[in-house]
C-alpha positions in Angstrom: 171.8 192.0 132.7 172.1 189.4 129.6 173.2 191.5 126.1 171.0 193.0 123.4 168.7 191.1 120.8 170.1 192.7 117.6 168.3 190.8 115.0 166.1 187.8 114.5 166.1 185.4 111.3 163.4 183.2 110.5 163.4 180.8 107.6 161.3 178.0 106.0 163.0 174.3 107.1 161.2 171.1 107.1 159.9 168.6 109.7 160.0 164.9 110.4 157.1 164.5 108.1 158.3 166.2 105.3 156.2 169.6 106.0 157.1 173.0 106.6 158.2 174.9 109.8 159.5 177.8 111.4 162.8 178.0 112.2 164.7 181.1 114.0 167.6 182.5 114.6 168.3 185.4 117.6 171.3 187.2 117.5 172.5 189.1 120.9 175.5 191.8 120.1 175.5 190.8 116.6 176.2 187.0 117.4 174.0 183.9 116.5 173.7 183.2 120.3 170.3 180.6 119.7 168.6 178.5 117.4 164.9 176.8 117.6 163.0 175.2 115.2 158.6 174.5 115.8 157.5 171.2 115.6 154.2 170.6 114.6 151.1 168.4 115.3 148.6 165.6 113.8 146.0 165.3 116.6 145.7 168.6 117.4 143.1 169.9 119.8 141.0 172.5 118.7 141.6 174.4 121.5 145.1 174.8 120.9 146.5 177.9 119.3 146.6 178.5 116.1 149.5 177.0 114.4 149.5 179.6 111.2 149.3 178.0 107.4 149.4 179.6 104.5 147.1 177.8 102.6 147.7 178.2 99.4 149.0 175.9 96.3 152.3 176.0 97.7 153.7 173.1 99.8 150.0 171.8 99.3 148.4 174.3 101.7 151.1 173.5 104.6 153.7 176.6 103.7 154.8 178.9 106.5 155.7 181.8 104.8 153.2 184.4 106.4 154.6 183.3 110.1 158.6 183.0 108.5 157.6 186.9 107.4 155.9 188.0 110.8 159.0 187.2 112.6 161.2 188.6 110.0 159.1 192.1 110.2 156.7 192.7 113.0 158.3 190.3 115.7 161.9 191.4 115.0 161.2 194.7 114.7 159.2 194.9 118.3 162.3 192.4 119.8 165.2 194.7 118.3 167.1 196.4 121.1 165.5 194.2 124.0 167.9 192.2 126.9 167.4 188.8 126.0 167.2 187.9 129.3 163.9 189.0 129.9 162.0 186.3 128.7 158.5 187.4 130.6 158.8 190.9 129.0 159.4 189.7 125.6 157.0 186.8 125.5 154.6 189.0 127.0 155.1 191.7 124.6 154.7 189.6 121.7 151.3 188.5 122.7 150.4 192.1 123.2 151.5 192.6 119.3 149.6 189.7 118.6 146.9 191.0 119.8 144.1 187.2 120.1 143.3 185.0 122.1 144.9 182.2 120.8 147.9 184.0 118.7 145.9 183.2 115.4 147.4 187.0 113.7 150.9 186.2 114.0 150.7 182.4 114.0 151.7 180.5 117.4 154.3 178.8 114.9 155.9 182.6 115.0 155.9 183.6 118.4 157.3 179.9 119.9 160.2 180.4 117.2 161.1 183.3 118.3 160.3 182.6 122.4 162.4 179.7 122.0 165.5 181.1 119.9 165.7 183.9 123.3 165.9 181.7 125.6 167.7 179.7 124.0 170.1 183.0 123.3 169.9 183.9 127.2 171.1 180.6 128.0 173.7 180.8 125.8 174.8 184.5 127.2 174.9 183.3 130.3 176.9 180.5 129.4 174.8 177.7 131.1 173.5 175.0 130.0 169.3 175.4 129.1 168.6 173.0 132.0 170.2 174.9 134.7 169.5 178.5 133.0 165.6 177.7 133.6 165.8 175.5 136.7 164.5 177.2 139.7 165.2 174.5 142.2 168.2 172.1 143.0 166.4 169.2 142.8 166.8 167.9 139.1 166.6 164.7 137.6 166.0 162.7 135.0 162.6 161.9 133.3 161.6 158.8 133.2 160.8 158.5 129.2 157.6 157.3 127.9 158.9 155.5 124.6 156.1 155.2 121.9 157.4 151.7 120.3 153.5 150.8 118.5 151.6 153.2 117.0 148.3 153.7 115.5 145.4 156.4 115.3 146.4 159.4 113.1 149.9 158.5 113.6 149.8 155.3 111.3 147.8 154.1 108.6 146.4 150.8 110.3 143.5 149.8 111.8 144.4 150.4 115.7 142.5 153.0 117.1 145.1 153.2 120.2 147.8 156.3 119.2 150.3 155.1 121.4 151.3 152.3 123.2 154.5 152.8 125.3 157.2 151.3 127.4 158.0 153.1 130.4 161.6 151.6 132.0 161.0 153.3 135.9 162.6 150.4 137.4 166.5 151.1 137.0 168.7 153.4 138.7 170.1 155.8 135.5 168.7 157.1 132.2 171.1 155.5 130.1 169.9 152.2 131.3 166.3 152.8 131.1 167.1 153.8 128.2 168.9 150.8 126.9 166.2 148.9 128.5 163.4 150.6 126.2 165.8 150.3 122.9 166.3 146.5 123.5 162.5 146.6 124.2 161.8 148.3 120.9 163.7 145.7 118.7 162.3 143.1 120.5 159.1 144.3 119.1 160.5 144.3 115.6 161.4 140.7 116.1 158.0 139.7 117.6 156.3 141.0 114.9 158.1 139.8 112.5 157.9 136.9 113.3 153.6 137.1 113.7 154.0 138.4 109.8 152.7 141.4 111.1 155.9 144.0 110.1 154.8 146.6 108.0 155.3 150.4 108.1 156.2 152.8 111.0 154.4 155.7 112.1 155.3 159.1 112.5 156.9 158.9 115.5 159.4 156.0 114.9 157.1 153.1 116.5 155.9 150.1 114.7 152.2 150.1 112.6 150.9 146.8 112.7 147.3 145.9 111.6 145.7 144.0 114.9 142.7 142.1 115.1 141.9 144.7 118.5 143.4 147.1 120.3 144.1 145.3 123.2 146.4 142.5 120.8 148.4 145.6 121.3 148.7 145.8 125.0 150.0 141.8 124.2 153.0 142.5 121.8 154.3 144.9 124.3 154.1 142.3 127.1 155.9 139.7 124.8 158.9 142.1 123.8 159.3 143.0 127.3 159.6 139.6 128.4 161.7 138.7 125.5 164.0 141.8 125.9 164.6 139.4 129.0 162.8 142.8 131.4 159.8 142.5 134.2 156.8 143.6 133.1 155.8 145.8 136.1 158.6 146.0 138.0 161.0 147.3 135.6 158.8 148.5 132.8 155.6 148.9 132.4 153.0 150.2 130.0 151.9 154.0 128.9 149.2 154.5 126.5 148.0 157.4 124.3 144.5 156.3 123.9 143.6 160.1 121.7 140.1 159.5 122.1 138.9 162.6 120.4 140.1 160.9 117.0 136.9 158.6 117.2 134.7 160.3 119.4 132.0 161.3 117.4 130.6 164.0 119.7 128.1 161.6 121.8 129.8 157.9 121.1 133.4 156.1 121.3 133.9 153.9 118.0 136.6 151.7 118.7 137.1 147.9 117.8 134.4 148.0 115.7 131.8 148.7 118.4 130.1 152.0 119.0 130.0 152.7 123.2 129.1 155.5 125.6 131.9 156.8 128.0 130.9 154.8 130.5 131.4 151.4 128.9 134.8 152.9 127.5 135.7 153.4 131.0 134.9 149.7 131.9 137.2 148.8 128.7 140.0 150.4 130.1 139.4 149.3 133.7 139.8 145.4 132.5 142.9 146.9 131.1 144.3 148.0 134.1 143.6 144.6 135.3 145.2 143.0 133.3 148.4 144.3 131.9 150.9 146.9 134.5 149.7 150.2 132.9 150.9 153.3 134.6 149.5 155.9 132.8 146.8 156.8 130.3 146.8 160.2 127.9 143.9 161.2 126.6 141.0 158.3 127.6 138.3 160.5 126.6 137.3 163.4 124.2 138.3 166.8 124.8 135.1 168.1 126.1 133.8 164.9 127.8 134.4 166.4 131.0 131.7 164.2 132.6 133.2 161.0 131.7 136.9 162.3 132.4 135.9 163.2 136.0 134.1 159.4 136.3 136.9 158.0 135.3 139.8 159.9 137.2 137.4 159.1 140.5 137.3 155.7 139.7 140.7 154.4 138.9 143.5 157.7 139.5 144.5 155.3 142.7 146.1 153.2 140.1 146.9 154.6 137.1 148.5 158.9 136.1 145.5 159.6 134.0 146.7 162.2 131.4 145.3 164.8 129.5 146.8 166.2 126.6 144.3 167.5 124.1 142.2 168.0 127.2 144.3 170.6 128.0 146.2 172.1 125.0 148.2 173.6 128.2 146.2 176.4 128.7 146.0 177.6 132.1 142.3 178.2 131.6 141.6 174.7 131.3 144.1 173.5 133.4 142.3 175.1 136.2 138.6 173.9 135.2 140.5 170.2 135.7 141.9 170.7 138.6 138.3 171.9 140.0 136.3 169.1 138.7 138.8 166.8 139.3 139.3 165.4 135.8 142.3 164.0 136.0 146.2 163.6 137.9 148.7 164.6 135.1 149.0 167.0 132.2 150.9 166.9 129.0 152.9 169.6 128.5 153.2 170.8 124.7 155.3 174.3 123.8 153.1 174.5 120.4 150.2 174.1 122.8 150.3 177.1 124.1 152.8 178.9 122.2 155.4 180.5 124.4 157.7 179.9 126.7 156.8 181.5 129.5 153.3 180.6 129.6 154.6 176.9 129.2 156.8 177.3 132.0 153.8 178.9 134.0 151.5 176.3 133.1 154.3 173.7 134.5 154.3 175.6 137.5 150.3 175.7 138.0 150.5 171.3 137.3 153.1 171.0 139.9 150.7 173.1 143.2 148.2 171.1 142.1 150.2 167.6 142.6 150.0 166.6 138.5 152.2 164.4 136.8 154.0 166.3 134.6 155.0 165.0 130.9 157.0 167.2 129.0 156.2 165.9 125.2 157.3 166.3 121.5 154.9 166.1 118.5 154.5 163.9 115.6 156.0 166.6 114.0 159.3 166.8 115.1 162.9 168.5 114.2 166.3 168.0 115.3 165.6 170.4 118.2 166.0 169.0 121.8 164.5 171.9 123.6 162.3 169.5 125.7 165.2 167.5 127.0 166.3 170.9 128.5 162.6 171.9 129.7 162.2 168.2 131.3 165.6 168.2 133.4 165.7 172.3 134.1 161.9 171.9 135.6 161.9 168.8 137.2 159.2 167.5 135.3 160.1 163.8 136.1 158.9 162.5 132.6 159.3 162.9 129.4 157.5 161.8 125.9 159.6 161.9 122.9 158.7 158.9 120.3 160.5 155.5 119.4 164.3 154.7 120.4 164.3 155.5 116.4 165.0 158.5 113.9 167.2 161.2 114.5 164.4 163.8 115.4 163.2 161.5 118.4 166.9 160.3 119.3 167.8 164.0 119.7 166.2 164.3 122.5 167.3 160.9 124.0 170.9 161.6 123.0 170.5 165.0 124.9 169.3 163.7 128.0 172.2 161.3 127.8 174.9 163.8 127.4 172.9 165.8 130.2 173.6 162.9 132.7 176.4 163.7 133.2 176.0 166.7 135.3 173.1 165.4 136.7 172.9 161.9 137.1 170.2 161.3 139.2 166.9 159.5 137.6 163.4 159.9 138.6 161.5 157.4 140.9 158.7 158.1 139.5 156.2 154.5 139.2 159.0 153.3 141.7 
């Protein structure tokens, strides 16, 4: 028995890109007993839920005030007398008050606030840590991160098409030196393109935005700053990319380096990437609704690389489940905003794991100084974790919290081991 939710506060803060967000706060026995702030997304998949704008003249269409005033009113008022540790029940019944199919009256923005701040709360009244309040198993260690150190698509203004190109350090025996190992990697970069004339802006996540001649010139400055970091490419770090596809799919064809291609000659681009360079894993290769050529190219080349869908999935059960039938790919991103509470993200964590997935618990390009994830990637076991460049203090949050959780739990993952 956990105490009573007495009152919930939500309030307008701002996010790593300068727009507005949810924020709440969930009092249990009159105390301030958790905090959570929403982050928000740039590629969004239009099957996610509905992330609730107010669209008018204020903060140029971005403001949040409708969801800031759901939670003040509706939610609060249905949460108001509730044991905060019953996270099922309350999630649960603030879908009910909701009342969609994809929490578009109340805004998902709204009910993950206010998810998050209770368990956040429960935690807090049980006084545990978030990673051992959620963890249902003893086995617990830490992610391996996926460190977005170049970045293009909607996440820069350049010319890459590529979203993400990350360094994953899976060959060391504790977070804080994989960790070390990507930050060393990460400046390495900066020194390698500076020195090619080619540093210029950052993108939203922290990593470098370089104009390249092709996308795969990208897949090249990683493997110079690894080797100049003085690190094995392959057996101490390799490669992650967030390919985003959907951002230039046009419905039928894949425009990327200039050329416009069917899925299957996509395919064959990546496939001379895996060649080539020690890639481990690859988010989003296709469109959200290309199931055909998802399911061709999981078949093909899963024995050698996590293929990973993100807006594939939106992590949504639903579609979850239509992948694992067909077969579309080995790994799932794993997004709170996604899907919009946490008990269906917890669920949907659950569903990846009996179906052998990689799991990736991930931020957004719109990110606060909430660590949440850090919590959610320890406490379920998830073995990875995607949080932006060694840079910026709403992606180091999260780093810096994994650090101070390896303390009590030192081990690190062997995943790509």
């Amino acid at each position: 028995m956990g105490g009573v939710i007495t009152d919930l506060k939500a309030r307008t803060i701002i996010d790593s890109r300068g727009n507005p967000t949810v924020e709440v706060d969930c009092f249990v026995d009159e105390i301030l007993m958790g905090r959570a702030a929403v982050p928000s997304g740039a590629s969004t998949g239009s099957h996610e839920a509905v992330e609730l704008r107010d669209g008018t003249k204020d903060w140029m269409g971005k403001g949040v005030t409708e969801a800031v005033n759901n939670v003040n009113n509706e939610i609060k008022d249905l949460l108001i007398g509730l044991d905060v540790s019953n996270q099922e029940e309350i999630d649960a019944s603030m879908l009910t008050l909701d009342g969609t199919s994809n929490k578009g009256r109340l805004g998902a923005n709204a009910i993950l606030g206010s998810s998050m701040s209770v368990i956040r709360a429960a935690a807090n009244q049980s006084k545990k840590p978030l990673w051992s309040y959620i963890s249902t198993t003893n086995e617990r260690n830490l992610p391996v991160p996926l460190m977005n150190i170049l970045n293009g698509g909607a996440h820069a203004a350049s010319n890459v098409d590529v979203q993400e190109f990350m360094v994953v350090p899976h060959g060391f025996d504790s977070f804080s030196d994989a960790l070390q190992a990507g930050t060393e990697i990460y400046h390495s970069l900066k020194s390698v393109l500076k020195d090619e004339g080619l540093l210029g802006g950052d993108g939203d996540e922290g990593g470098f935005a370089p104009n390249l001649p092709c996308n795969e010139d990208g897949l090249r400055y990683l493997m110079g700053a690894i080797e100049k970091a003085g690190y094995s490419p392959g057996s101490e770090i390799s490669i992650a990319l967030d390919v985003a596809a959907q951002e230039f799919f046009d419905g039928e064809k894949y425009h990327i380096d200039n050329r416009v291609i069917d899925g299957k000659e996509l395919a064959a681009l990546y496939s001379s990437w895996l060649d080539n360079y020690p890639i481990v894993s690859m988010e989003d290769p296709f469109g959200e609704d290309d199931w055909q050529s998802w399911q061709d190219f999981t078949k093909l080349e899963s024995h050698r690389v996590q293929v990973v869908g993100d807006d594939l999935y939106v992590t949504n059960p639903s579609r979850l489940q239509r992948g694992i039938d067909e077969g579309a790919s080995n790994a799932i991103l794993i997004k709170l905003n996604q899907i919009g509470t946490v008990t269906e993200t917890l669920q949907v964590i659950e569903m990846a794991r009996k179906a052998n997935f990689g799991i990736i618990i991930s931020h957004r390009s719109g990110e606060t100084s909430d660590d949440i994830i850090a919590d959610i990637s320890v406490g379920t076991n998830a073995g990875q974790i995607k949080t932006g460049a060694p840079a910026r203090s709403d992606r180091a949050a999260k780093y810096n919290q994994l650090l101070r959780i390896s303390e009590e739990c030192p081990n690190y993952s062997k995943l790509f081991q």
